[in-house]
VMD Tcl script that draws the C-alpha trace (Angstrom):
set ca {
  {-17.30 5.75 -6.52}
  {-17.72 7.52 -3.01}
  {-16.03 7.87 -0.38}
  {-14.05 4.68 -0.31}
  {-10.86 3.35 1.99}
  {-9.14 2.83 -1.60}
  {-9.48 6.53 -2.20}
  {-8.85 7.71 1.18}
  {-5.38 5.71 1.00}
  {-4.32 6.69 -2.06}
  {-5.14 10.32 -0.45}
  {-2.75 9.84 2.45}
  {-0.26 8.30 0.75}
  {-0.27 10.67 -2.21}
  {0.11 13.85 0.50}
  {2.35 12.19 3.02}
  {5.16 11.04 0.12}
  {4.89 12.75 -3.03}
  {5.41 9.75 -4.81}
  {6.99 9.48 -8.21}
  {5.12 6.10 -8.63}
  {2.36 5.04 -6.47}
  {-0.28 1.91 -6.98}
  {-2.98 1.11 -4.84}
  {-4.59 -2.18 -5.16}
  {-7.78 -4.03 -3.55}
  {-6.89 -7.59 -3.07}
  {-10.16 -8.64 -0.95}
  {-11.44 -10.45 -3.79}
  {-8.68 -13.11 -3.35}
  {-9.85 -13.69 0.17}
  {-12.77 -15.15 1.91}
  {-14.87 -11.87 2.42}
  {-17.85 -10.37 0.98}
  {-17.99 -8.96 -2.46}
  {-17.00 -5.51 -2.15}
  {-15.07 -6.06 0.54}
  {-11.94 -3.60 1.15}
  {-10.00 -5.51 4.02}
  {-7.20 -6.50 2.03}
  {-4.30 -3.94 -0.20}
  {-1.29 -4.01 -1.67}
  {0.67 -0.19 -2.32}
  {3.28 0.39 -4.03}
  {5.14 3.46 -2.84}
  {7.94 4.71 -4.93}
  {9.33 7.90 -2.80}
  {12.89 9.87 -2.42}
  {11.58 9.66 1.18}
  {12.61 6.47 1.02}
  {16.47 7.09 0.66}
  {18.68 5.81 3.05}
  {15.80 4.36 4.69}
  {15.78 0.63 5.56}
  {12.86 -1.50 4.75}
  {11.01 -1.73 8.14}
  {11.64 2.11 8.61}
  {9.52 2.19 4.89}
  {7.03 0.52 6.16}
  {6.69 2.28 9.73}
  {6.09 5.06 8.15}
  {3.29 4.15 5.49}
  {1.37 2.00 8.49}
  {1.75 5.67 10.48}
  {0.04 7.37 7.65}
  {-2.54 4.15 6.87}
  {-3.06 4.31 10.93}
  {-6.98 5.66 10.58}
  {-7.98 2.84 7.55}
  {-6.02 0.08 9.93}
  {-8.11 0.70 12.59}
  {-11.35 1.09 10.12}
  {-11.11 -2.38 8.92}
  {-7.67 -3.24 6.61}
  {-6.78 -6.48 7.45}
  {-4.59 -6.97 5.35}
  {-1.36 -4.34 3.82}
  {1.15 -5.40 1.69}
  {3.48 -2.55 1.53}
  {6.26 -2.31 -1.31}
  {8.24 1.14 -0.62}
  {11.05 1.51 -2.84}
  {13.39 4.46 -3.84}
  {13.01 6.10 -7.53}
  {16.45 4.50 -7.88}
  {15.70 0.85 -6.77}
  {12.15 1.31 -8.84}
  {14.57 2.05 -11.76}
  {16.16 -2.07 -11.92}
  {13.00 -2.71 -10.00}
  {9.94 -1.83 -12.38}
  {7.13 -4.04 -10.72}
  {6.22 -5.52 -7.49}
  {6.41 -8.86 -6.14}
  {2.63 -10.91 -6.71}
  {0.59 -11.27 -3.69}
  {0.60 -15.04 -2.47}
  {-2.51 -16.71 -2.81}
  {-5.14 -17.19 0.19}
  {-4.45 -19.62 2.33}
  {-7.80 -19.40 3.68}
}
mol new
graphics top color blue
foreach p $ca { graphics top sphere $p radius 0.5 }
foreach p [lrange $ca 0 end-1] q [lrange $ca 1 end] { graphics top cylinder $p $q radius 0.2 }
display resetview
């Protein structure tokens, strides 16, 4: 598979929160881009880190780790950061809207 951003992000994120649930997936296909495009992701982070942590503080802190692959390219990050206790009712992450373009 190589070196890819996919890999590299589910590197970071993997070292940076420990994560007791973590999903990384490529959503370029679902936007006007070349195949094999990786400009667009969704994560899904689930991380004690994350306790008593409001939502934009979540996602500050993912785009600090992401920095290197936002600047290489990613477009596109939908982040979904969630506590192992708000995963618990949780269980799945909103769908991606569809591309408006």
């Amino acid at each position: 598979m190589g070196n890819t951003i996919e890999m590299s992000i589910s590197k970071k994120v993997d070292q940076a929160f420990s994560p007791s649930f973590f999903s990384v997936e490529n959503e370029s296909y679902m936007h006007n881009v070349p195949p094999g495009s990786e400009s667009h992701f969704k994560v899904v982070v689930v991380s004690d880190l994350f306790t008593g942590k409001r939502s934009v503080q979540r996602h500050q802190h993912v785009y600090k780790v992401l920095a290197d692959e936002l600047k290489a390219g990613v477009h596109a990050l939908a982040i979904h950061a969630y506590t192992p206790e708000e995963w618990q009712n949780q269980k799945v992450a909103p769908a991606s809207p569809k591309c408006m373009g």
